[in-house]
C-alpha positions as MATLAB code, in Angstrom:
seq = 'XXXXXXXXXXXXXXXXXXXXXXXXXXXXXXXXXXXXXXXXXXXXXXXXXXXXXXXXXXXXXXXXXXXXXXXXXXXXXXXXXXXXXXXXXXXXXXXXXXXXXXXXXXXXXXXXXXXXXXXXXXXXXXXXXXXXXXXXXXXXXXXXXXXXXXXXXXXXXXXXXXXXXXXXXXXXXXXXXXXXXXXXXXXXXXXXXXXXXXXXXXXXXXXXXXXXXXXXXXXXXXXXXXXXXXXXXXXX';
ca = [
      68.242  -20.770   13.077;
      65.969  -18.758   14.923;
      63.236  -21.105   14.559;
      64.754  -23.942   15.876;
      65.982  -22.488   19.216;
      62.448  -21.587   19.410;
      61.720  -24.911   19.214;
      64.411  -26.197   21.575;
      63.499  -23.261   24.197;
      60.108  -24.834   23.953;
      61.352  -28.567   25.324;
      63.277  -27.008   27.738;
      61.081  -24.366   29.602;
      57.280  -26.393   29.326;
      58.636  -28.914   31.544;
      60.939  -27.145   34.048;
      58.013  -25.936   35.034;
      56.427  -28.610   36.568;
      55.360  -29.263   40.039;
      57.203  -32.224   42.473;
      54.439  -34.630   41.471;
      53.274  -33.651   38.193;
      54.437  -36.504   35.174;
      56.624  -35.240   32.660;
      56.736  -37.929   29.702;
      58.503  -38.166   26.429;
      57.828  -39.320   23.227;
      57.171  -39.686   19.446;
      54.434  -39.443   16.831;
      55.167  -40.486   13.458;
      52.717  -39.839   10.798;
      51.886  -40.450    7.085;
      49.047  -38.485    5.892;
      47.991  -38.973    1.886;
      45.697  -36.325    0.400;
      43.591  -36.374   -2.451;
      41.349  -33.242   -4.477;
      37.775  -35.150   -5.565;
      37.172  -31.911   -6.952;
      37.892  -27.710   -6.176;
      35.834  -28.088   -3.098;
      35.443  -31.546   -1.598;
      38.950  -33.745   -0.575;
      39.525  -36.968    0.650;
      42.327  -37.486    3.398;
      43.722  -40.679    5.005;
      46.037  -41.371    8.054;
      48.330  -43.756    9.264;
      50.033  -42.902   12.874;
      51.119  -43.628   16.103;
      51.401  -42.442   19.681;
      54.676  -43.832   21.649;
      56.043  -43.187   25.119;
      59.683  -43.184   24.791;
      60.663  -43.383   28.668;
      59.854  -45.657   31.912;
      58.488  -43.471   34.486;
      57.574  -44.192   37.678;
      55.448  -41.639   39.498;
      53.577  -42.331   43.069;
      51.573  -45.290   42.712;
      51.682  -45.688   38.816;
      54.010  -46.777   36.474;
      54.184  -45.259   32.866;
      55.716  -47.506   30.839;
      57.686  -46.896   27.512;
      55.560  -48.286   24.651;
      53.755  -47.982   21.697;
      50.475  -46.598   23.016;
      48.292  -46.753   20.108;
      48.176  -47.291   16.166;
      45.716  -45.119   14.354;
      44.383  -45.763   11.283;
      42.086  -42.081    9.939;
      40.298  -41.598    7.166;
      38.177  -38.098    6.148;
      35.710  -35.995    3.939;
      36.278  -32.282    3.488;
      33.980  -29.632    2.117;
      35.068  -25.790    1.386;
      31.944  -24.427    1.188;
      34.280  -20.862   -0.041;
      37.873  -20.308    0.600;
      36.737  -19.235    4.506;
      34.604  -22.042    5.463;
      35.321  -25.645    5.535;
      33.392  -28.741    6.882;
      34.926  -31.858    7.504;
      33.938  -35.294    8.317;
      36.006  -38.533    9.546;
      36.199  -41.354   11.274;
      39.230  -42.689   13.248;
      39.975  -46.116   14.252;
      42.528  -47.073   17.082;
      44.007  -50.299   18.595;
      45.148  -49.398   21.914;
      48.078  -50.829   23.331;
      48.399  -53.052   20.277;
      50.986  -55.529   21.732;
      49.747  -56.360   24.861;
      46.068  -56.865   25.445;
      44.891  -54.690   22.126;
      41.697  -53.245   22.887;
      39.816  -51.173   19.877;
      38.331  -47.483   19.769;
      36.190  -45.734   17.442;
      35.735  -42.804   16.987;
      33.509  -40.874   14.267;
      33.816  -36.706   14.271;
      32.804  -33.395   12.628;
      34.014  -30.495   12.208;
      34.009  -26.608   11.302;
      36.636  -24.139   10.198;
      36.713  -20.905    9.469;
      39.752  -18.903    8.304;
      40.961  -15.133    8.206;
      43.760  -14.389    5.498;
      46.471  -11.150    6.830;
      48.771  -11.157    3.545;
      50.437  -14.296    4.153;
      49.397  -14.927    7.380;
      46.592  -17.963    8.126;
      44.578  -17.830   11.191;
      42.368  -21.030   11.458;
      39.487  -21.125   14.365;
      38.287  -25.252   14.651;
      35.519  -26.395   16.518;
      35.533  -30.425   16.341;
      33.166  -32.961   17.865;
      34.298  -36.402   18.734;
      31.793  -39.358   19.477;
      34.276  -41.786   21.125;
      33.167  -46.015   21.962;
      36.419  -47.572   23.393;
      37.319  -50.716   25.017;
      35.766  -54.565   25.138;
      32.492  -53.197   26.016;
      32.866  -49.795   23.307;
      32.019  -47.342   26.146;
      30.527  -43.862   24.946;
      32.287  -40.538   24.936;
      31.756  -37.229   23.391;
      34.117  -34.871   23.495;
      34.737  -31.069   22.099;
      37.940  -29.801   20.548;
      38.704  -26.231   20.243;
      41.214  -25.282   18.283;
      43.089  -21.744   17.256;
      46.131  -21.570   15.014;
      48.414  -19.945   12.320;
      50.505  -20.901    9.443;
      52.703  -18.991    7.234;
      55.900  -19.157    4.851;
      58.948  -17.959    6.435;
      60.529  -16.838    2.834;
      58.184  -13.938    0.843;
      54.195  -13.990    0.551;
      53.061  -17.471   -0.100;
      54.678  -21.097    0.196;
      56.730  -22.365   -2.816;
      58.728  -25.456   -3.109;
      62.038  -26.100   -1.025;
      61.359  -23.173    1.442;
      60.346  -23.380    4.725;
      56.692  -23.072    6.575;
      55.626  -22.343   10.178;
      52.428  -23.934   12.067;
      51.663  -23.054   15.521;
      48.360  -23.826   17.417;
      46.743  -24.260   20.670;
      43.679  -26.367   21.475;
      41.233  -27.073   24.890;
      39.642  -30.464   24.803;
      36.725  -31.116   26.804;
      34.864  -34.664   27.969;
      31.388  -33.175   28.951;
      30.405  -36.899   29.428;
      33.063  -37.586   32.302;
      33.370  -36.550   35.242;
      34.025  -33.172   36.213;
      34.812  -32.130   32.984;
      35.959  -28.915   32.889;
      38.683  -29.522   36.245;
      39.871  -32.208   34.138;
      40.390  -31.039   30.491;
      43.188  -30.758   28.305;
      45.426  -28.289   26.832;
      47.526  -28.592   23.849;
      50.680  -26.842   22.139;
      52.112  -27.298   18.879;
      54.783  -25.842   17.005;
      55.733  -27.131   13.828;
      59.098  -26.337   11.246;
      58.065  -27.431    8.154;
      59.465  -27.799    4.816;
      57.482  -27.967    1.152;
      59.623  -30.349   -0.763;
      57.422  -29.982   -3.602;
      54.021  -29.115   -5.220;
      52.734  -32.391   -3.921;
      54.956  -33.079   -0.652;
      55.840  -31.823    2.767;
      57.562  -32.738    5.838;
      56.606  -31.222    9.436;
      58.654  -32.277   12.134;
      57.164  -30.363   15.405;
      56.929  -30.859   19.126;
      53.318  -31.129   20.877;
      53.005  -30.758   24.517;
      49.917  -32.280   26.197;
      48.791  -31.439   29.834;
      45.851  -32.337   31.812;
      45.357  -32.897   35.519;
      45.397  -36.443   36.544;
      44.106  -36.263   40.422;
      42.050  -34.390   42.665;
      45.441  -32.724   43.837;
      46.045  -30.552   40.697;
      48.780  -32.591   39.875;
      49.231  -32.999   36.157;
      50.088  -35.252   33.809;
      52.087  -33.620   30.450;
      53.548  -35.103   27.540;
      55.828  -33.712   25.296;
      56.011  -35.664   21.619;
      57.843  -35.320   19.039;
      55.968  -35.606   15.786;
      57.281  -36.203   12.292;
      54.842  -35.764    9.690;
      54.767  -36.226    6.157;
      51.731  -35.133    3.741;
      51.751  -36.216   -0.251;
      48.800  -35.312   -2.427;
      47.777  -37.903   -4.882;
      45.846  -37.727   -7.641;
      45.233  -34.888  -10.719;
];
């Protein structure tokens, strides 16, 4: 129980904490993510999600409106080069705003993770590179992810079936191709509760909170999803 009032205390405190005109917005991210071992190093991953806003909001001189933002369809390569080091390779493709005036994005990336075992503990450090061409005209971005988080069984020393899991991370996301990109990165929070079903399934519902300034004022915008995910590994 302790867990989920951790959760709940979560929803409740990250956004009483905002500022007159910061935007607080709410919503959902459902995901399906299939898994498959090529071999005992290299996997093969692929994606289907979605990013929704669940509520109107009208803020200033902008209205948010509730929709689904984007459908994502993800696909990608991984490599443990030894249990500590893993490279990873993908490529995302988007339709933003896919019922009313779809536009596409693609966006290729790379990454590298290293990992420290304590007993049961995980500790994951991710650096990730994203080369981003959105919109009619596929305008360029690159951005850098940098990730730090920790997953562990709640019940003994490693994760068996029907017992419970905990994933918690933070991340900094930088644009060094906009403009001023470090006043106007992003930070974000996740805390997942999840559950190993079996040898070849899990479920992860979690909440992510997103926050980056949106003005010259400080103001922020932050978004608080809800995600449900569900992972099944195919294959031998």
């Amino acid at each position: 129980m302790m867990n989920w009032k951790l959760l709940l205390a979560l929803a409740v405190v990250l956004p009483a904490s905002l500022s007159a005109q910061d935007v607080q917005l709410y919503g959902t991210i459902p995901m399906v993510l299939v898994k498959k071992e090529v071999n005992e190093q290299t996997g093969f991953s692929t994606a289907l999600s979605s990013e929704i806003n669940g509520i109107d909001r009208r803020i200033a001189d902008r209205r948010y409106t509730a929709k689904v933002m984007n459908l994502n369809l993800e696909s990608a390569l991984s490599y443990d080069a030894n249990p500590n080091f893993n490279l990873t390779a993908g490529l995302l493709f988007r339709l933003r705003d896919p019922f009313n005036g779809t536009s596409i994005e693609l966006r290729p990336w790379q990454q590298v993770t290293v990992i420290h075992r304590l007993g049961k503990y995980r500790l994951r450090n991710r650096l990730r590179t994203e080369e981003r061409w959105t919109g009619r005209n596929l305008d360029f971005d690159l951005r850098l992810r940098y990730r730090i988080s920790t997953d562990f069984p709640l019940e003994g020393e490693r994760l068996d079936s029907r017992e419970f899991y905990l994933n918690v991370s933070t991340e900094a996301l930088i644009t060094p191709t906009g403009m001023r990109a470090f006043y106007f990165w992003e930070s974000r929070t996740y805390l997942g509760l999840g559950y190993q079903l079996n040898e070849r399934q899990r479920l992860e519902p979690a909440l992510d909170f997103r926050s980056r300034r949106r003005d010259d004022l400080g103001n922020r915008r932050n978004f608080l999803f809800f995600r449900l995910v569900w992972v099944t590994k195919v294959g031998a």
